[in-house]
Z-matrix of the N, CA and C atoms (Angstrom, degrees):
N
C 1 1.443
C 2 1.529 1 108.57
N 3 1.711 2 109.08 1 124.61
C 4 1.332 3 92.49 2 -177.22
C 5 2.077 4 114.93 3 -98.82
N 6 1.382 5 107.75 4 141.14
C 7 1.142 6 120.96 5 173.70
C 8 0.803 7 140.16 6 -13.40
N 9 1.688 8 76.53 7 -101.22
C 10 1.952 9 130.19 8 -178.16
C 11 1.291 10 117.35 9 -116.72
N 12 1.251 11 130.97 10 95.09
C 13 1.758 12 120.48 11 159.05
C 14 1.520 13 95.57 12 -37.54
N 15 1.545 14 109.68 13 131.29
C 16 1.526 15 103.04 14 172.09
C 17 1.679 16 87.30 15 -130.17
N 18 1.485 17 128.10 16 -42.65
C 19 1.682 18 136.89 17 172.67
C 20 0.825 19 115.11 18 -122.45
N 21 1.638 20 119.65 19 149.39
C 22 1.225 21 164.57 20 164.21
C 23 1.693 22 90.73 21 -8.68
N 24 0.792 23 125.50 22 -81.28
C 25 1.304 24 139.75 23 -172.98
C 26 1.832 25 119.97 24 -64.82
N 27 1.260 26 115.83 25 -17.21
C 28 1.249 27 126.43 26 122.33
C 29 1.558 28 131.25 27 -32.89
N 30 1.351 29 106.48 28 -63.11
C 31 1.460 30 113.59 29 -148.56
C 32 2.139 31 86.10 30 -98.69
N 33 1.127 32 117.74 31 -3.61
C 34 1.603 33 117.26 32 -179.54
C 35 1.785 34 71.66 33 -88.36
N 36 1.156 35 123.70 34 -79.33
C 37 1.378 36 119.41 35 -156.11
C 38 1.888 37 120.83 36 -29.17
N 39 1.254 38 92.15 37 -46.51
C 40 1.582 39 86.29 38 170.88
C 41 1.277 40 128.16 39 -78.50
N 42 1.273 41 121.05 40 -32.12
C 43 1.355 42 152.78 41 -179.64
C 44 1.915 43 79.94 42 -52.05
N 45 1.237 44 112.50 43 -68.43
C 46 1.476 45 97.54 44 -176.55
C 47 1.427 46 117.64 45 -71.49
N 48 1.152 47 112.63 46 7.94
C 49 1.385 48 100.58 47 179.26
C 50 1.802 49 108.82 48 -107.60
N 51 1.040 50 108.60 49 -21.45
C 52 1.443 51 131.49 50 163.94
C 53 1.893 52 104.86 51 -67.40
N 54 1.047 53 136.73 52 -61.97
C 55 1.241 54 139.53 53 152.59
C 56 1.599 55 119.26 54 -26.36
N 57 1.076 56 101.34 55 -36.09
C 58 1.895 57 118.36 56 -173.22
C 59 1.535 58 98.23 57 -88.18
N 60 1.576 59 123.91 58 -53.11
C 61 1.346 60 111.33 59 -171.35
C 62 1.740 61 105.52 60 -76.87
N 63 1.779 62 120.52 61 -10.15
C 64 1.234 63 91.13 62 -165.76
C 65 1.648 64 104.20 63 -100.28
N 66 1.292 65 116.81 64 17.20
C 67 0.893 66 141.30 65 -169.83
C 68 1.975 67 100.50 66 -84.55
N 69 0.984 68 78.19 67 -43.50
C 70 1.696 69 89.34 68 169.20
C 71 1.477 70 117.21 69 -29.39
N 72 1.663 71 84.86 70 -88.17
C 73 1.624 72 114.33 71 -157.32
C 74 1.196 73 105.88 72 122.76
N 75 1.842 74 99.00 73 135.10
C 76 2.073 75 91.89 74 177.62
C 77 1.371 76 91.02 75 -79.16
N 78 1.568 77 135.97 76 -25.07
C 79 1.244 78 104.53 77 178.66
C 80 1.987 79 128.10 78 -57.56
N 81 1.029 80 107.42 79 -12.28
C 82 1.313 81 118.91 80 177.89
C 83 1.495 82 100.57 81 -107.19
N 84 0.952 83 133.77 82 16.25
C 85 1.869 84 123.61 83 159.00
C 86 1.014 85 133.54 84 -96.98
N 87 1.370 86 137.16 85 121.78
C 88 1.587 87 127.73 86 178.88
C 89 1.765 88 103.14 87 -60.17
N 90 1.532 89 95.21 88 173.33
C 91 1.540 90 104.00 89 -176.34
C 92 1.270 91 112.94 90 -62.22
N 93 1.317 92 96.30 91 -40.33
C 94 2.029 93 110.08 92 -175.82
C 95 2.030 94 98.78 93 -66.92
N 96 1.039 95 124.80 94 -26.79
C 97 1.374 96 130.89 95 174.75
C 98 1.332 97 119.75 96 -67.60
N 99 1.857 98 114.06 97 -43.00
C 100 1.483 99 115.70 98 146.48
C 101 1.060 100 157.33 99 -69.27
N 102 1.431 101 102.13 100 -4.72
C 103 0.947 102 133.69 101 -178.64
C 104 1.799 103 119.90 102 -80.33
N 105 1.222 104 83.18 103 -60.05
C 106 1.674 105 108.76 104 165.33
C 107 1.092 106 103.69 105 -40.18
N 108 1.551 107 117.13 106 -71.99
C 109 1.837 108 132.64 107 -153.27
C 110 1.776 109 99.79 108 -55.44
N 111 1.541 110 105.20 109 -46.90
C 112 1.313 111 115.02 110 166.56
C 113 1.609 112 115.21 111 -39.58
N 114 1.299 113 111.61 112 -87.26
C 115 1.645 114 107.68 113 173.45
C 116 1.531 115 135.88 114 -36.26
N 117 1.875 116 95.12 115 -46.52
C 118 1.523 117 79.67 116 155.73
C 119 1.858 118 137.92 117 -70.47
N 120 1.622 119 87.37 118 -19.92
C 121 1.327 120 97.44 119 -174.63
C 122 1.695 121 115.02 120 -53.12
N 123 1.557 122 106.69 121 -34.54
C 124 1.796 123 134.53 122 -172.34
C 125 1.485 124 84.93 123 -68.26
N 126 1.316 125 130.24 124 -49.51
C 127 1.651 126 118.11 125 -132.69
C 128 1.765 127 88.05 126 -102.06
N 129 1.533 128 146.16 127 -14.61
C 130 1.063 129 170.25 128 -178.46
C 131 2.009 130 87.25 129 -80.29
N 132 1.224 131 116.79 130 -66.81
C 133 1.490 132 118.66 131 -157.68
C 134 1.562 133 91.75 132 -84.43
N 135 1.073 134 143.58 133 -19.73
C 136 1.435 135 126.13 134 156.51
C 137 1.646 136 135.41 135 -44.28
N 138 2.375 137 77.21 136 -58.18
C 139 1.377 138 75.26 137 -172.40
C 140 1.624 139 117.32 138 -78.06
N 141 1.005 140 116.29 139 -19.23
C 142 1.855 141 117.26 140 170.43
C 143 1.618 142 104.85 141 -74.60
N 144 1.460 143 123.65 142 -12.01
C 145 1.977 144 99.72 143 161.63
C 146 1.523 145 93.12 144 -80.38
N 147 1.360 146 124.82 145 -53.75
C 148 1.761 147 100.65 146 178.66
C 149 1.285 148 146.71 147 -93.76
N 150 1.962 149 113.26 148 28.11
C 151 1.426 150 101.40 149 162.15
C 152 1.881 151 83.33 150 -125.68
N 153 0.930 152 135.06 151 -38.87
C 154 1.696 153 118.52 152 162.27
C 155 1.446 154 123.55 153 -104.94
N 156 0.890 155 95.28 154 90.76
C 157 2.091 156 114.98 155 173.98
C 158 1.407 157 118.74 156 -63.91
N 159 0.830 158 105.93 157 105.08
C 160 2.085 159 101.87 158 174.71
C 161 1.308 160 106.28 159 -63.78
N 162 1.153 161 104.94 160 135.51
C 163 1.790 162 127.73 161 -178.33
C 164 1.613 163 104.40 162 -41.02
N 165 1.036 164 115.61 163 155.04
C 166 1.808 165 125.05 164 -170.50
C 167 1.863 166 80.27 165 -107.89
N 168 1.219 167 116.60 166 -53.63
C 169 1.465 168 95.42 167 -149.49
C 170 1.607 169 107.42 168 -104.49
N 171 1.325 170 138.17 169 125.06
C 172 1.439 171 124.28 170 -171.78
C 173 1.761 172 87.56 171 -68.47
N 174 1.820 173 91.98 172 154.14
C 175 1.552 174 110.23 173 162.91
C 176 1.348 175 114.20 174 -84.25
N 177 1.483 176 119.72 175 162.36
C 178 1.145 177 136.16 176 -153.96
C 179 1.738 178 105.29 177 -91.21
N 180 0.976 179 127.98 178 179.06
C 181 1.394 180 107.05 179 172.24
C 182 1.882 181 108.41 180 -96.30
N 183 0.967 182 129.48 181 -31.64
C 184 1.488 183 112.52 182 165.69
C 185 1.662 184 113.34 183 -61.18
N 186 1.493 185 119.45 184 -16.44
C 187 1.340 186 95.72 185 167.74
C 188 1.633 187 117.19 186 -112.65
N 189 1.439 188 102.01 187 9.28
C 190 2.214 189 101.73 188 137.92
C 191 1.279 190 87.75 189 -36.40
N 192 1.327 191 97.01 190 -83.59
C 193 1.553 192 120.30 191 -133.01
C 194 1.796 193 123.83 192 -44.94
């Protein structure tokens, strides 16, 4: 059972495994199956707030441009 996304290659690993269960259907998942998808789902949304962070401040439109 994994943890911690700690690498890149970590966080592809679940990412496919998250891809695989939603591939399912929650109507076809046991509880323990949602459960899971859930946790990984948490440990997936961690590691993308801390190695790609969405911008705090929107840009202006001359610096779109």
């Amino acid at each position: 059972m994994i943890l911690t996304i700690e690498t890149l290659r970590d966080y592809k690993q679940v990412m496919a495994v998250i891809e695989t269960q939603l591939a399912k259907g929650s109507a076809n998942m046991t509880e323990t199956d949602l459960a899971e998808l859930q946790r990984l789902s948490l440990l997936a949304e961690h590691y993308e707030e801390e190695h790609y962070p969405m911008p705090v401040e929107l840009a202006t439109l001359p610096e779109m441009i």
